[in-house]
N, C-alpha and C positions, 0 to 999 in steps of 0.2 A: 879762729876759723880762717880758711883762707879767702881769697879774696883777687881775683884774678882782676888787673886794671887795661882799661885797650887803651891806645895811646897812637898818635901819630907824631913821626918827628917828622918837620917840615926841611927838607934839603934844596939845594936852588935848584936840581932837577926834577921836584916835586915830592909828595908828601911819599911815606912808608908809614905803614901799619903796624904796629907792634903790638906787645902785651908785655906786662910784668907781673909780678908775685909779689902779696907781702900778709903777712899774717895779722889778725886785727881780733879782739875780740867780739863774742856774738853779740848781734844788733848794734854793731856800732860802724862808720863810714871810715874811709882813710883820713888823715889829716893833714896838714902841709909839709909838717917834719916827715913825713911815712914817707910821703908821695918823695919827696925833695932827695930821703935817704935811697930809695929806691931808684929813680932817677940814676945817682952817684954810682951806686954799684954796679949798673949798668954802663957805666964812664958817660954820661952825660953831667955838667954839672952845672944846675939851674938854680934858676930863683923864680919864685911867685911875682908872675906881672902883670895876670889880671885875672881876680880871686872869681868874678863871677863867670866868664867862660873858661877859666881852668887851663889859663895859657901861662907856661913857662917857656923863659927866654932864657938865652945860656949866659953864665956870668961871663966868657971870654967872647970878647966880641967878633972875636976871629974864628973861631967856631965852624966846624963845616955844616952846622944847621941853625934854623934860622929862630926856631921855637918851638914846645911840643905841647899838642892839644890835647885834653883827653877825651878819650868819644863816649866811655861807659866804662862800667866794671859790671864784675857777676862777683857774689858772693855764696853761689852754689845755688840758690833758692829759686833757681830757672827765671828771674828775672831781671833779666841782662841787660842792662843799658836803658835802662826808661829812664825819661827824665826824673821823677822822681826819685830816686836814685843819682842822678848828678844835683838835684836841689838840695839834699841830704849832705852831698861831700861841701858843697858849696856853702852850705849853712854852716860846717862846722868849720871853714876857713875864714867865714867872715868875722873881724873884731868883734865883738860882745858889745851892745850898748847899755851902757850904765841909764838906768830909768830914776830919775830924781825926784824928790819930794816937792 
């Protein structure tokens, strides 16, 4: 399915609003490879800097932007950007904790 991500790249004259594409299967959220691959093909090239507000920072530090947030996604189902939906992407970037005996 697809999977429409909204996104802001932050530049030192202020933020811009984007969007990108990526295909995902049904019921499932993007993940950090998607998001990261996505990102690239757009020629931005980031890394994961902070998993629970969904902030990438550009591996070159020279970079003409500064970080990009993500604000929401739609995955067609008319419900665009709720948090729930960002708790979902965010769950599946977080490490896994191993639960011990």
């Amino acid at each position: 399915m697809e999977c429409i991500v909204h996104f802001e790249v932050v530049h030192p004259d202020g933020p811009k609003s984007l969007r990108g594409l990526l295909f995902i299967d049904d019921g499932a959220v993007p993940d950090e490879s998607q998001l990261i691959g996505m990102f690239k093909d757009m020629g931005f090239d980031v890394r994961l800097d902070d998993r629970e507000k969904l902030i990438f920072k550009p591996v070159n530090p020279a970079s003409a932007f500064s970080e990009i947030r993500i604000t929401g996604y739609d995955d067609g189902s008319g419900k665009s950007g709720e948090d729930h939906d960002l708790k979902s992407i965010v769950g599946n970037l977080l490490p896994r904790k191993t639960t011990g005996l």
